[in-house]
N, C-alpha and C positions, 0 to 999 in steps of 0.2 A: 599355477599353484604348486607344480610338482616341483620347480626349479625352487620358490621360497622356502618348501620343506628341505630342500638338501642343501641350500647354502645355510640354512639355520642351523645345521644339522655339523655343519662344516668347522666350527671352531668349538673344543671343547674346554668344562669346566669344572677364602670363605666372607664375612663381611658384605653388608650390601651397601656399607657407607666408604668413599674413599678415604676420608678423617686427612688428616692434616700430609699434605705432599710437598716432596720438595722434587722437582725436575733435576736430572743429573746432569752433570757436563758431557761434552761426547766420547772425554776418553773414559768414564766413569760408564756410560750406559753401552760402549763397545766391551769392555770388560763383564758387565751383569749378562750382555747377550754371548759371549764367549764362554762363559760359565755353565751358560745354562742349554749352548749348544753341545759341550763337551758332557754335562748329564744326560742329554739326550741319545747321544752316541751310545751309551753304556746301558741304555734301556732296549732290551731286547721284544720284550714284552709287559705288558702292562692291564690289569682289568682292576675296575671298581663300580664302586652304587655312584648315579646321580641324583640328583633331583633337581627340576626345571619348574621356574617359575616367572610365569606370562603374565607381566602387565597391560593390560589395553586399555587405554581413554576412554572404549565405551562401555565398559563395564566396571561397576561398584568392584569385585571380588577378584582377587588374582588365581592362574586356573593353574594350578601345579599336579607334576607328573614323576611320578619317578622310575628308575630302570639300573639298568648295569649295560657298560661298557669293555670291552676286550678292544685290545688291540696288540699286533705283532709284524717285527719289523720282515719284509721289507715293505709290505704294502697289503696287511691285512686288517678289518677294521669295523666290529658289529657293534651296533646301537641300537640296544631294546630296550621298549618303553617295556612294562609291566603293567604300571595303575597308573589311571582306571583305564586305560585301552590297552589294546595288543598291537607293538606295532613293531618293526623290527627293519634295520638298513647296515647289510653286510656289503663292505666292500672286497675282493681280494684281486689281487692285477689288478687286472682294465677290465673286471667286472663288477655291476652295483646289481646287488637283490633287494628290490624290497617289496615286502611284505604283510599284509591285516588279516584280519579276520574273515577277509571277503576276498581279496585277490593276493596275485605274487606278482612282479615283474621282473623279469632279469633283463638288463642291460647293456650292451656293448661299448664301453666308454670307447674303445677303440674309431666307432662310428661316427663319435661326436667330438668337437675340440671344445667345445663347453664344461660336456662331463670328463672329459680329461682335464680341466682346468681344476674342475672343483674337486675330483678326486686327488689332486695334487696339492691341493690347499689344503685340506684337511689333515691329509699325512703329515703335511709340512704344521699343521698348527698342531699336531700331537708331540710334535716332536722338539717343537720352539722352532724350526727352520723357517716358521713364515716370517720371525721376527727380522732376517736379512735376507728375504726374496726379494730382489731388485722387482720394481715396476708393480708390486698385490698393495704397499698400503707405504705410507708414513709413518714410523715409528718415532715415539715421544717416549723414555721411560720417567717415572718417579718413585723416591723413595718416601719410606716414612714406617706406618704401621708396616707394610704391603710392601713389594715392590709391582709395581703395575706398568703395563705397557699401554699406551693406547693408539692400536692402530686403526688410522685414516684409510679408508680404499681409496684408492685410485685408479682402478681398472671400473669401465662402465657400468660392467653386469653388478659390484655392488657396491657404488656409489649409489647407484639405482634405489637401492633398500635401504644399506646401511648408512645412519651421518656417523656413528662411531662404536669399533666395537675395543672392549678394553678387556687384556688379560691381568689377572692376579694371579702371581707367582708366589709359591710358597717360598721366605729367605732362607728356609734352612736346606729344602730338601733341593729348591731350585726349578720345581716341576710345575706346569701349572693348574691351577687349584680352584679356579673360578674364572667363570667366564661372562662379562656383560656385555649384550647386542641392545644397541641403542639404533632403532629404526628411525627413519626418513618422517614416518607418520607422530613420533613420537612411543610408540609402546617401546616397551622395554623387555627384555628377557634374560633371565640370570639363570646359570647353569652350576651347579656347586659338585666338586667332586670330592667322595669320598670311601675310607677302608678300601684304599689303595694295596694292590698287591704287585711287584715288580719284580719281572724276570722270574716267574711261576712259570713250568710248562702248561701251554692252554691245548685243549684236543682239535685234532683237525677239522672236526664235524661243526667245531662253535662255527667256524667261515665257509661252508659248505654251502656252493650255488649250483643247484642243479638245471 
């Protein structure tokens, strides 16, 4: 269960409809992922509000959560829920804290090649770098309203979960803006980011694992 919370956890994220796409050619989507690597570069730091929303097959109601987000380069990276729970997942180096109401756990990604995988995936999807990590997924981009990426896993751990997860990239700003995990089982989960702030000093205390 702890491994599904931190791969879910692991790509961040307007639109819940794709609406009319058109796939690009490759020297067309070499270009949009060039673009948007070279904005990432230039993003030092980055915090804003999410809100997540969980669709499951066995339930009528979808269960949404919202929070804020911090992140700073080279490898810092807190994720807190707010409502309706308290829950909170800092990464900085090779360490992961996370934290409820009821416990903390600090971790040594160092100890694990797992959690070194995913804490590398996740930097790298903050930053668009997962879009050309040789051997994490198959990238497809399209245009249209959106530019959207949809990557395929191909590493076990989440092919295992994932059939597909799809980024929506903002066209103007180039960053990305939404996030959809399309599970194995069929549920679905959309992650929307928003009141972006870029390249703000953040305090050392936000990524503080003791």
């Amino acid at each position: 269960m702890m491994k599904k919370i931190i791969l879910c956890l692991m790509l961040l994220g307007f639109g819940l409809s794709v609406g009319a796409q058109k796939t690009v050619s490759s020297q067309r989507q070499s270009l949009l992922i060039k673009t948007i690597e070279e904005t990432a570069s230039k993003m030092h730091s980055m915090e804003c509000k999410f809100r997540q929303v969980k669709s499951l097959g066995i339930l009528n109601e979808d269960l949404t959560s919202t929070g804020v987000m911090y992140y700073r380069q080279p490898a810092c990276l807190r994720w807190e829920y707010i409502h309706p729970y308290d829950y909170i997942f800092v990464i900085k180096d090779s360490k992961v804290m996370i934290k409820n109401s009821f416990q903390r756990n600090v971790i040594d990604a160092k100890q694990s090649k797992l959690f070194s995988e995913i804490i590398q995936i996740m930097l790298n999807s903050v930053t668009g770098k997962c879009l050309t990590k040789d051997g994490d997924f198959k990238v497809t981009i399209s245009e249209g309203k959106n530019v959207i990426a949809n990557l395929k896993p191909l590493k076990k751990e989440l092919k295992s979960m994932f059939k597909l997860i799809r980024l929506y990239i903002n066209p103007q700003k180039y960053i990305i803006s939404q996030v959809e995990l399309i599970e194995n089982t069929g549920d679905v989960t959309h992650i929307f980011l928003s009141d972006y702030k870029i390249n703000t000093s953040i305090n050392d205390k936000v990524f503080t694992i003791n």
